[in-house]
C-alpha positions in Angstrom: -18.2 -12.5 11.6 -21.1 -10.8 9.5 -19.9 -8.2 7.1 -22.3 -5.6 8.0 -21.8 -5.7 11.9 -18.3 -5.8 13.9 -17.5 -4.8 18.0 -16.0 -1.5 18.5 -15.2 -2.2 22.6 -13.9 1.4 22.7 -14.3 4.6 20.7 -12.9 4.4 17.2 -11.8 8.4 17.4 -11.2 10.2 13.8 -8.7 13.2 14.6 -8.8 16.4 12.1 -6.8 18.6 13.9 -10.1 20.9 14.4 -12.7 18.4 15.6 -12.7 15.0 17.0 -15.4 12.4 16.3 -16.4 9.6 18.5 -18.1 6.5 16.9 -18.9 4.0 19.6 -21.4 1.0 20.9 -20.7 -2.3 22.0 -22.3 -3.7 18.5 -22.9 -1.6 16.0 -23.8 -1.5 12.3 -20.9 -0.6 10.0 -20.3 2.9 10.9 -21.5 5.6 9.0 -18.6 7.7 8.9 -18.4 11.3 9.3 -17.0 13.5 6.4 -16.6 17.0 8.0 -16.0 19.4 5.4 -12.0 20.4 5.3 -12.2 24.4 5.4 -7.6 24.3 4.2 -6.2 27.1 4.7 -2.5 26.5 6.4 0.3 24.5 5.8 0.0 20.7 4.3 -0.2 18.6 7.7 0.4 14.7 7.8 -0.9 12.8 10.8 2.1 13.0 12.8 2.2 16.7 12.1 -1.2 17.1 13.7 -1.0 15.1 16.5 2.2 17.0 17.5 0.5 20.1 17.4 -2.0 18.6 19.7 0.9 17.9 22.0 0.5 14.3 21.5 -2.8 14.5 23.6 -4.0 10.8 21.8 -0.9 9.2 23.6 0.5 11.5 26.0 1.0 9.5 29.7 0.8 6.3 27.7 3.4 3.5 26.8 4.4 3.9 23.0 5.5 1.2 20.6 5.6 2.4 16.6 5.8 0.7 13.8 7.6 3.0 11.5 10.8 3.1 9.4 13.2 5.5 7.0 9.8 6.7 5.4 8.0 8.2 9.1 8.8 11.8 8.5 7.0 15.1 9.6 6.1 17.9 6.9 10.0 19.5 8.0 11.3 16.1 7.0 12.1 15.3 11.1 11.9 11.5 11.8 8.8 10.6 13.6 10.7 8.2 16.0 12.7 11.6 16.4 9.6 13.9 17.2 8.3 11.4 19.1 11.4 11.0 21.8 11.3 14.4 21.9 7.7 15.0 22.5 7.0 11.6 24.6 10.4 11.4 26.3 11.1 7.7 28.2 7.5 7.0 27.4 8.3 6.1 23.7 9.6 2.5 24.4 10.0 0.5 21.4 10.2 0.6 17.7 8.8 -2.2 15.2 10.3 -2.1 11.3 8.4 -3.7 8.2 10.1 -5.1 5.2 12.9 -3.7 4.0 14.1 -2.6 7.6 13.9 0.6 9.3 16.4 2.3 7.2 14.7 0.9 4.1 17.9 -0.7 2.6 17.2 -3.7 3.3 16.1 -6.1 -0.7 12.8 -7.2 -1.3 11.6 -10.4 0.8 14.8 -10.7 2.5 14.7 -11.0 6.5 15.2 -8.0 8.6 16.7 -8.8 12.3 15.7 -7.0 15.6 17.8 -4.7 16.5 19.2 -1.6 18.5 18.4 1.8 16.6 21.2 3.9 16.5 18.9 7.2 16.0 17.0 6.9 19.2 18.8 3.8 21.3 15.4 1.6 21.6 14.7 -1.9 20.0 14.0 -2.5 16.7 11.6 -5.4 17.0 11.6 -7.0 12.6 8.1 -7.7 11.6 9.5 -9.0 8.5 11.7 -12.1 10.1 10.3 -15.3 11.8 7.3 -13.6 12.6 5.6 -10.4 10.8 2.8 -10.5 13.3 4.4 -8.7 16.6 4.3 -11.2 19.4 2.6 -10.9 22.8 6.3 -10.4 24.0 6.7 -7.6 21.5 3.9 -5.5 22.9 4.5 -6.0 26.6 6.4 -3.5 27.2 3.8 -1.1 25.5 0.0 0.4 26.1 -0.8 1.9 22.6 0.8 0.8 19.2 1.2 3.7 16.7 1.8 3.0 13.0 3.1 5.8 10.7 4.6 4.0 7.2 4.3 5.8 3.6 2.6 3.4 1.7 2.1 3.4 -2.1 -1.1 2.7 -2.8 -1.2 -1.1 -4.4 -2.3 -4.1 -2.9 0.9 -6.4 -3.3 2.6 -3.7 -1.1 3.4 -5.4 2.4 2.8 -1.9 4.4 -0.4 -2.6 4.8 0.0 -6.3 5.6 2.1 -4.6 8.2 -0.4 -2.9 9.5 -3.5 -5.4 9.4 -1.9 -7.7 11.3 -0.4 -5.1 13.8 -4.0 -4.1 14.4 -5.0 -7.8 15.6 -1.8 -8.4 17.3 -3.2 -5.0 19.3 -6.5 -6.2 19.6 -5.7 -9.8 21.2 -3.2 -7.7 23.9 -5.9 -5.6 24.6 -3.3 -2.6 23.4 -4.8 0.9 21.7 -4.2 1.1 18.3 -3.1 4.5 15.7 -2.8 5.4 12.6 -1.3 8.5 11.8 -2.6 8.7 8.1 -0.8 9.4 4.9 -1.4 9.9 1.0 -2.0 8.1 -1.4 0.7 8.9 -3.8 -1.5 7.0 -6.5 -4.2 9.4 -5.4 -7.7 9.0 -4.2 -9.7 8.4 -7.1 -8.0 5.5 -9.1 -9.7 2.2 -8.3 -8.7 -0.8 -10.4 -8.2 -4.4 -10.9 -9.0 -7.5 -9.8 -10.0 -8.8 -6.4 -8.1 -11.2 -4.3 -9.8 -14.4 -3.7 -9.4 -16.0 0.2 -7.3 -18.9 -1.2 -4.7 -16.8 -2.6 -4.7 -14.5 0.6 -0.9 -13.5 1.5 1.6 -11.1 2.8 1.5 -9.5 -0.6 -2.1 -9.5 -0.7 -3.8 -9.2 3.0 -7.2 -8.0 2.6 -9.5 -7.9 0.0 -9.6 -4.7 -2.1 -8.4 -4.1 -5.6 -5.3 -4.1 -6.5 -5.7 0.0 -7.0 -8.0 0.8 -4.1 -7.5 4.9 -3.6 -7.4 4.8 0.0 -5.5 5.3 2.5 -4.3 3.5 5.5 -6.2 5.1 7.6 -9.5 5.1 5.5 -8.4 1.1 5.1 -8.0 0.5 8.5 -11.5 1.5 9.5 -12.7 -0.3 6.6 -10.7 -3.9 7.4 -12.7 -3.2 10.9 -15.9 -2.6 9.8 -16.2 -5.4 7.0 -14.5 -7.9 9.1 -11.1 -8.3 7.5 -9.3 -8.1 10.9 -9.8 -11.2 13.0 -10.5 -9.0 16.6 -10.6 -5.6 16.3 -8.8 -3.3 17.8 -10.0 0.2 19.8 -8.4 2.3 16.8 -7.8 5.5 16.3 -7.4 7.6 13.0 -5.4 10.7 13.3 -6.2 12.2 10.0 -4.3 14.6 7.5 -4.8 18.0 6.3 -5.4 19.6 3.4 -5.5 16.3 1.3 -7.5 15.5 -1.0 -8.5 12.5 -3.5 -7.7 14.2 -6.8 -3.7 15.6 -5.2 -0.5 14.2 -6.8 2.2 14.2 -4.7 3.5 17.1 -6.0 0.7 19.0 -4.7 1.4 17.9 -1.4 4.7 19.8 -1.2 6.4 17.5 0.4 9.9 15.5 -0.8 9.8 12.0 -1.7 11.5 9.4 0.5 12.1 5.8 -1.5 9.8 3.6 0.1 11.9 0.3 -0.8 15.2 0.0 -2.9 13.3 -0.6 -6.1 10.4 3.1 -5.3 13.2 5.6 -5.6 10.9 8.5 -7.1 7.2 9.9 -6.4 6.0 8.5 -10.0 7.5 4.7 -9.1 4.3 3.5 -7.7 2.7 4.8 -10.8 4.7 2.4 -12.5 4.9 -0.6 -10.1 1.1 -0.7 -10.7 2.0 -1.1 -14.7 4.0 -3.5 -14.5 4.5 -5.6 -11.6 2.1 -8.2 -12.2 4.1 -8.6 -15.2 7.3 -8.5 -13.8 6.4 -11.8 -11.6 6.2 -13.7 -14.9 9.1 -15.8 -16.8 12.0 -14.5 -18.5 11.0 -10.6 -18.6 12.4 -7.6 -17.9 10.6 -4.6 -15.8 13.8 -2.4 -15.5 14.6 -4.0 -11.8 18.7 -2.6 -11.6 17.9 0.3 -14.0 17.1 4.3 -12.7 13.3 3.5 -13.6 12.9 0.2 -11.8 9.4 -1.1 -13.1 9.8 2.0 -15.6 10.3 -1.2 -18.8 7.9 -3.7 -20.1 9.8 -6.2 -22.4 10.9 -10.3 -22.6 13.7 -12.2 -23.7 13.4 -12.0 -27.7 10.8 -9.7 -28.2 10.7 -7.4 -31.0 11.1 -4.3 -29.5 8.9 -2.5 -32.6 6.4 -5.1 -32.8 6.0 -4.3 -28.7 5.9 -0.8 -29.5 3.2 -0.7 -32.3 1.0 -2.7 -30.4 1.4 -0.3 -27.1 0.6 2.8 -29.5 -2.1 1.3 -30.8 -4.1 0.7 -27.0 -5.8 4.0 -25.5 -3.4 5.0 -22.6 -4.2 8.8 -22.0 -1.0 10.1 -20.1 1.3 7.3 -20.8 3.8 7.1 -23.9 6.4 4.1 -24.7 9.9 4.3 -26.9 11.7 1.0 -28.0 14.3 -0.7 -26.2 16.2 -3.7 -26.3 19.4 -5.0 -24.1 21.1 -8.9 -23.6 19.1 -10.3 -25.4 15.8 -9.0 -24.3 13.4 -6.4 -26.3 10.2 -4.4 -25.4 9.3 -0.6 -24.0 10.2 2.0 -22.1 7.4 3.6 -20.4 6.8 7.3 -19.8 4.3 8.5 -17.4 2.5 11.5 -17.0 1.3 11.3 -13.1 -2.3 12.6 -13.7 -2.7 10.3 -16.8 -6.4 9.0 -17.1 -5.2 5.4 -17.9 -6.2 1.9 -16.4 -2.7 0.8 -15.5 -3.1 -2.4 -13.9 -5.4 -3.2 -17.3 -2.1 -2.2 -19.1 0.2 -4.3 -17.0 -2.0 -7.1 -18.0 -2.3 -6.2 -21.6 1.1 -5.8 -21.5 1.6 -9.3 -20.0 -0.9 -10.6 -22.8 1.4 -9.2 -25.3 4.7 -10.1 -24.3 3.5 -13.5 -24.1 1.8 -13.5 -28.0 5.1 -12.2 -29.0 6.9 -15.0 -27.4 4.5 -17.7 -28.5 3.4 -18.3 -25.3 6.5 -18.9 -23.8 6.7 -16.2 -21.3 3.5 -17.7 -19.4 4.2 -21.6 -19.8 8.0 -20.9 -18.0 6.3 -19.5 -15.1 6.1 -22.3 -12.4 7.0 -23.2 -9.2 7.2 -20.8 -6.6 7.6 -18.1 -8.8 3.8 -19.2 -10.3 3.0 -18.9 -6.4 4.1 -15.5 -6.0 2.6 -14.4 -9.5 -0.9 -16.0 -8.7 -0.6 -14.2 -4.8 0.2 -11.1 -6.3 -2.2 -11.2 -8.8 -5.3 -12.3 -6.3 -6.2 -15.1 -8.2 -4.7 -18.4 -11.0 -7.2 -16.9 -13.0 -4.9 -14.7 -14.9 -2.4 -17.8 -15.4 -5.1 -20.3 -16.7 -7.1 -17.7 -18.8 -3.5 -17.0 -20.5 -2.6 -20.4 -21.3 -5.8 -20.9 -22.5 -5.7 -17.8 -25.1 -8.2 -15.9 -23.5 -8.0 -12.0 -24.7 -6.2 -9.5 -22.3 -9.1 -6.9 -22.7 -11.5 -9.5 -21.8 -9.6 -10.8 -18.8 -9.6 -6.6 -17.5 -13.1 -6.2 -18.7 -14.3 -8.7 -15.8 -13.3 -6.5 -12.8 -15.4 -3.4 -14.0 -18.5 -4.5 -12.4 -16.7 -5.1 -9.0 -14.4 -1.9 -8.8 -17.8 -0.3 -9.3 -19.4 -2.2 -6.6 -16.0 -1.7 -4.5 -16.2 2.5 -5.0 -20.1 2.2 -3.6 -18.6 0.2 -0.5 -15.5 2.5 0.4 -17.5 5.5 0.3 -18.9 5.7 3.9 -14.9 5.1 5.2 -13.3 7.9 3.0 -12.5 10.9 5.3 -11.5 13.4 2.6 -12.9 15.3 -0.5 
């Protein structure tokens, strides 16, 4: 499939809560996307907030399966399977849970099982078990598939794997697809690091955008359509937010964080799973995992903790500070963020990677092998980061080599982003 052409079969309908627009042929140029111009003046409204106060005119008479879990909340903090059942009655017929389960308890990687949900009776189907992909049998019972996760904003997050293959799963059963959009809680502006190559293509790593890309689902749903990243696409519809725009925190947004997985417990943890998860898939290092500030520590096992530090004041991170630690046997930083700093994190995870392996004399990179090298390389997009490490390749010039494609990646995303 070309990159610059893909078949809408139906109307791919962007929902503002004031104005609907209709984008539709039977082969069409990438579309050119409308940006109507947000006049906010009421309350914050997520996508589920304004398609309820629509009645739930998108889906209303229809079948409903949603893909949603301990995060799917209104504005009022009501779960959306809740608001749903109430709004749809029997016509909400089935539920479908990403990783970590529908209560969001479930551990990293580990298998969820179908089962009954105790909130609203209905199924549970696991798209995180033997399949992640919801079978033909999953969406029988079902005419339109609605997903409504809180995602965080980084490409090694499996929400949006979830979601990617939802939409093709929808599109081969000929079912109607929805996203009921969210924030970023990274924000809209912050593009960064390095592309994913098709080899290394994964459940942690789906489609091909940085691994900071400022959008959101919605805005990268229509864009996985449009450039082809979906193998059929579906007839998809974007229920959009309002009030949001690129430059909020989530602060601004009013609204109280939910843990989006065990180890996200507060609003500033994806900050800081961006600054230090590509590390923390290394050797013998420690990222805080078990600690109140999971991904909050960058540090490996015998590292000076003050040589670590001097080197991390001595980089230009706007926003972000660092204070020595060290614990059994390990040594490195604690980092402090500030969530409107200005700096390059997933540079500084790597830099920080770079360092921690100097300091160790290059043990930290050569102990990472087997499947745990398979997961690092996934996560990372690439083996690039691996070999140019073993081979003593500078840090900065490792991040200096995405600049020219997150610039070329901003010029792309612009004609899918539906807010200011």
């Amino acid at each position: 499939m070309k990159q610059s052409m893909f078949p809408i079969r139906r109307a791919l309908r962007i929902f503002s809560g004031t104005a609907v627009i209709f984008l539709s042929s039977c082969q069409v140029p990438t579309p050119q996307v409308a940006q109507p111009q947000m006049t906010y003046g009421g309350p914050f409204m997520l996508g589920v907030d304004v398609l309820a106060s629509r009645g739930f005119d998108l889906i209303r008479g229809k079948r409903v399966g949603l893909i949603t879990n301990h995060t799917s909340l209104t504005s009022r903090g009501e779960r959306t399977r809740s608001a749903f059942q109430r709004g749809l009655g029997p016509n909400l017929v089935a539920l479908y849970a990403p990783e970590h389960g529908i209560d969001g308890t479930v551990g990293a990687g580990i298998h969820v099982s179908t089962r009954r949900d105790n909130v609203t009776g209905l199924t549970v189907y696991s798209l995180y078990g033997p399949t992640r992909k919801p079978t033909p049998a999953m969406l029988a019972p079902i005419d339109v598939l609605v997903f409504d996760l809180q995602d965080i904003g980084c490409r090694s997050y499996t929400y949006i794997s979830t979601m990617i293959v939802a939409m093709e799963a929808a599109a081969e059963c000929g079912k109607q697809f929805v996203v009921l959009d969210r924030p970023n809680p990274l924000g809209g502006w912050r593009v960064e690091g390095p592309p994913l190559e098709s080899k290394w293509k994964s459940f942690v790593g789906q489609i091909p955008v940085p691994y900071v890309h400022g959008m959101t689902a919605g805005e990268l749903a229509m864009m996985a359509c449009a450039r082809g990243w979906v193998s059929r696409v579906p007839r998809l519809d974007v229920v959009k937010m309002q009030g949001w725009q690129r430059g909020m925190t989530w602060q601004d947004t009013g609204l109280r964080w939910h843990p989006t997985s065990p180890n996200i417990p507060h609003s500033l943890s994806p900050f800081y799973y961006v600054t230090t998860g590509i590390l923390g898939g290394a050797a013998a290092v420690d990222i805080g995992i078990g600690t109140d500030e999971p991904f909050g520590y960058a540090g490996g096992a015998g590292v000076n903790p003050n040589a670590l530090l001097a080197y991390c004041r001595s980089l230009n991170t706007p926003g972000v500070t660092f204070s020595p630690y060290s614990k059994d046997g390990f040594g490195g930083v604690r980092i402090h963020m500030n969530p409107r700093n200005t700096t390059n994190l997933t540079a500084l995870d790597v830099l920080l990677l770079g360092e921690i392996n100097r300091l160790t004399g290059g043990r930290t990179i050569a102990r990472t092998t087997g499947s745990k090298l398979n997961l690092f390389n996934k996560v990372y997009g690439s083996e690039s980061l691996y070999n140019d490490l073993r081979r003593g390749v500078p840090p900065h010039s490792i991040t200096s080599r995405w600049q020219g494609w997150n610039s070329s990646f901003r010029s792309q995303r612009q004609r899918f982003l539906l807010y200011p």
